[in-house]
Structure formats: structure tokens, C-alpha cells
C-alpha positions in Angstrom: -9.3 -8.2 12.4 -7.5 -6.4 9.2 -8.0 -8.3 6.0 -4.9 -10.1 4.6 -4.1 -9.4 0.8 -1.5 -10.5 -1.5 -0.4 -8.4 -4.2 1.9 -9.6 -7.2 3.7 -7.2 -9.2 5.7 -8.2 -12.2 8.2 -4.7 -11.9 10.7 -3.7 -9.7 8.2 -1.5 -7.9 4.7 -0.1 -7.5 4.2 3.1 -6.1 2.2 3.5 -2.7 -1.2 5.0 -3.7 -1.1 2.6 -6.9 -0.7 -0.1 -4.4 -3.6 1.1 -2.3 -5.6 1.1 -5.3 -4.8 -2.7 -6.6 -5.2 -3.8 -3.6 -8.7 -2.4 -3.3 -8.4 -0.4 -0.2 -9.2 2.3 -2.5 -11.0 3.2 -5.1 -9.1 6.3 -6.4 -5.9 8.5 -6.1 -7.3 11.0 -4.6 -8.5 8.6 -1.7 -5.3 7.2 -1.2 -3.9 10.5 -1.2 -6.0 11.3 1.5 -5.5 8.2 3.5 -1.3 8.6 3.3 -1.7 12.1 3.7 -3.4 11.3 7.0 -1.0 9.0 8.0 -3.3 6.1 8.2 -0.4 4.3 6.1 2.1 2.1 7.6 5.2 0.7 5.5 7.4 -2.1 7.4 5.5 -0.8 10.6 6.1 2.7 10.0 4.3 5.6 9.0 4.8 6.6 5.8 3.4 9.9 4.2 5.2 9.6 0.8 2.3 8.8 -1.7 4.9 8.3 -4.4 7.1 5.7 -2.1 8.6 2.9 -4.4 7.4 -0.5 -3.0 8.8 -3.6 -3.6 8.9 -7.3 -3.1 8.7 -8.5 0.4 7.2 -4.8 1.8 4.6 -4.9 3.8 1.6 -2.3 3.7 -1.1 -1.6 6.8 -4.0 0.4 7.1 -6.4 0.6 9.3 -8.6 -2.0 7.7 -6.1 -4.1 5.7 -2.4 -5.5 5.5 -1.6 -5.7 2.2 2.0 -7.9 1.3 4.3 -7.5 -2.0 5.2 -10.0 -3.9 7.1 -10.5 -7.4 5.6 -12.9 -9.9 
């Protein structure tokens, strides 16, 4: 079962691997680079390969392990 997290962001966006990394699925860029590069990375149930992709309130993220949902404070 994939682990449910909640992000909060105070700005219009975050981008993708930032996201990846505040969420704690990783631990660096270069990981998340890997990981969307891979296309391991699904945005609103599609594969998404842009590591700079603006995300923003309401989008969902899912990787293999995690779902990760965007929220504004």
C-alpha cells in the first residue's frame, strides 16, 4: 500500500523534484531527477518526465511507493 502524504505550500507552485524532496521520497535532486527521468512519476494519473513541472494546489503526485497531495496553506 503507497504512503499517503500531504504537502502544504505557501506559493503559487513548487516545482516536481522540489516536491519529491519535501515530501521525503527523496533525499536529493539528483534522485528525483532519476526517478522522473525514469518515469516512475505520475502527475494527475499521468506520467510526467518534466522535473521542472510547476505543481500546484489540488495536484496529485504518485510514485511507486508514495502519493503525495498539494495543498495551499
Amino acid at each position: 500500500m503507497k504512503e499517503v502524504k500531504r504537502v502544504f505550500i505557501d506559493t503559487d507552485f513548487i516545482k516536481l523534484d522540489n516536491l519529491l524532496k519535501l515530501g521525503g521520497v527523496v533525499q536529493t535532486g539528483g534522485q528525483a531527477k532519476v526517478m522522473i527521468q525514469n518515469g516512475e512519476v505520475m502527475l494527475n494519473g499521468y506520467t510526467c518526465e518534466m522535473r521542472n513541472k510547476k505543481i500546484k494546489n489540488g495536484d496529485k503526485v504518485e510514485t511507486p511507493n508514495h502519493i503525495i497531495e498539494v495543498y495551499y496553506k
